[in-house]
Every structure is written in C-alpha cells, then in structure tokens.
N, C-alpha and C positions, 0 to 999 in steps of 0.2 A: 794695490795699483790704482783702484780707483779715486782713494783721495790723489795721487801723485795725477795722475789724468786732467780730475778738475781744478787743484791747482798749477798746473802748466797751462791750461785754458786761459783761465785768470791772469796770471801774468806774461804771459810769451805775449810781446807786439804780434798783432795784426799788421803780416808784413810780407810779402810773393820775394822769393828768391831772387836776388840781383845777376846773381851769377847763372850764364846760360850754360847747359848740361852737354856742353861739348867732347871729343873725345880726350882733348888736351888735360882740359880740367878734371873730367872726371881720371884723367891718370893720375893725376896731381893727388889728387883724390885716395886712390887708393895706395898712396905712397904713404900718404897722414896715417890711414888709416890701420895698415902693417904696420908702421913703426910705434901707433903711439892707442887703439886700441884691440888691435887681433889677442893681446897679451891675456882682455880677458874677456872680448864679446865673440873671440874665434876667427878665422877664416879658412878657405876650402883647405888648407892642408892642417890642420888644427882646430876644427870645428866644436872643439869641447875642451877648452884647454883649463887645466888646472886653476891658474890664477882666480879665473871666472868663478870657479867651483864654490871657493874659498868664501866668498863672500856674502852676506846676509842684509838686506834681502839677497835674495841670487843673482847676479848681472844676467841680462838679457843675453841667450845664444841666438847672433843675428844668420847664422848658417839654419836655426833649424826654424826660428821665427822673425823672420824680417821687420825691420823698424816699419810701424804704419800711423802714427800720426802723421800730421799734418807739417809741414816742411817747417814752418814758424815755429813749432812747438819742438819739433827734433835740435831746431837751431838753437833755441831759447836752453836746452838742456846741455849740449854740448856746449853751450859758450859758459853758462853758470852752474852747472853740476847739477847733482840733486845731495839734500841734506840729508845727514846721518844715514847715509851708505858711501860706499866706495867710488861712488861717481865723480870725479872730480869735476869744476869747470876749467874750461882751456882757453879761456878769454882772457889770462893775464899772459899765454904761450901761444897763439896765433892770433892771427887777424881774422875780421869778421868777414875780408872776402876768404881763405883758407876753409873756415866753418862754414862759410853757404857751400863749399865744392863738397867736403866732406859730408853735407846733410844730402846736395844731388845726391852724392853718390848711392848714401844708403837709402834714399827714396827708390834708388833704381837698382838697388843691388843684384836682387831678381831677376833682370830683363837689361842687360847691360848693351851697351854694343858689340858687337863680336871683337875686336881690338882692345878694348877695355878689360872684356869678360877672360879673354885668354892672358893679361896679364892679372889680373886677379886673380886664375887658377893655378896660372905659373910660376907665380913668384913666390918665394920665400916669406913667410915673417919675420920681422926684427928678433921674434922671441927663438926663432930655430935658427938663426941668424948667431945668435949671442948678443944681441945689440941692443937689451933691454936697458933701457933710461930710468 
C-alpha cells in the first residue's frame, strides 16, 4: 500500500473539490455508490460482502476502515483505477462532477448528515437489490 500511496501522490492533480458537500449531492452520492461500488467496498447492510473478499490485493472495507486520503487522491483513484487489481477507473462511466460527489461522499462517510446518514443505512444495495451491472 505504500508504493500505491506514493504513487497516487505523484500523480493525482493538486486540486480542492469543486463540488460543495451538500445534502442533495451527497444523496446523489450514495446512489453511485450502492449501485456501482457496495458490490465490493460494502455498505451498512453488507459490510463484508463477498465480491470484495475475492480479490487480491484485498479491496478496501470502507464500513470497517473509511477512505482517508486526501479528496485529490480518492478522486484521482476513482476516476482512473489502480493497476493490476480489480479497481477499475469510472472515468469513461461518469463525469468528473459525479466523482467529486462520490469522493465527498466517502470523505464523509463517517460523519454524514443525519438525512444523508439515514439513507445510507436504509437503503438497500444494487447487490441485494439484484441489480448488479
């Protein structure tokens, strides 16, 4: 993890989130985030899910250890993947305002709004859902 670290340093722009961390967005936010990664970084009703399991390196369980880089760096990852693991990038599959909501979001996963936080724990995932893509 630590070369992956200092190379997302290295390349992720030096750049402050565009998108304000409002409760719109961050709902918006975790709509992304159920349908397209709870499949294998978890959320409160599936905090350990299979998929995740499967893969080597391991994907990160953001239920039991919350994303804490730096919002650049989270975006930088989510928008271009990481190599030779199962990370994919989604920058050919959303727009880079979508990614900065999804990066709030998991900046704040922790410490959400109350609105936000009770659909986050409410909702379903895509993966219990049947609605895996």
């Amino acid at each position: 993890m630590q070369a992956l670290d200092a190379s997302t340093k290295r390349h992720a722009p030096v750049i402050k989130n565009p998108v304000p961390a409002t409760d719109a967005n961050l709902l918006e936010a975790v709509k992304l985030y159920k349908t397209n990664c709870a499949n294998c970084h978890g959320d409160p009703g599936d905090p350990k899910p299979i998929v995740g399991s499967s893969f080597y390196p391991p994907v990160p369980r953001f239920m039991e250890d919350a994303p804490d880089m730096p919002e650049n760096e989270n975006f930088y990852i989510i928008k271009h993947g990481i190599r030779f693991t199962g990370m994919p990038g989604w920058g050919n599959n959303f727009s880079d305002d979508q990614l900065w909501k999804l990066t709030a979001f998991l900046s704040q996963i922790r410490d959400l709004p109350p609105s936000v936080d009770q659909e986050w724990k409410n909702s379903k995932s895509a993966a219990k859902d049947g609605k895996c893509d």
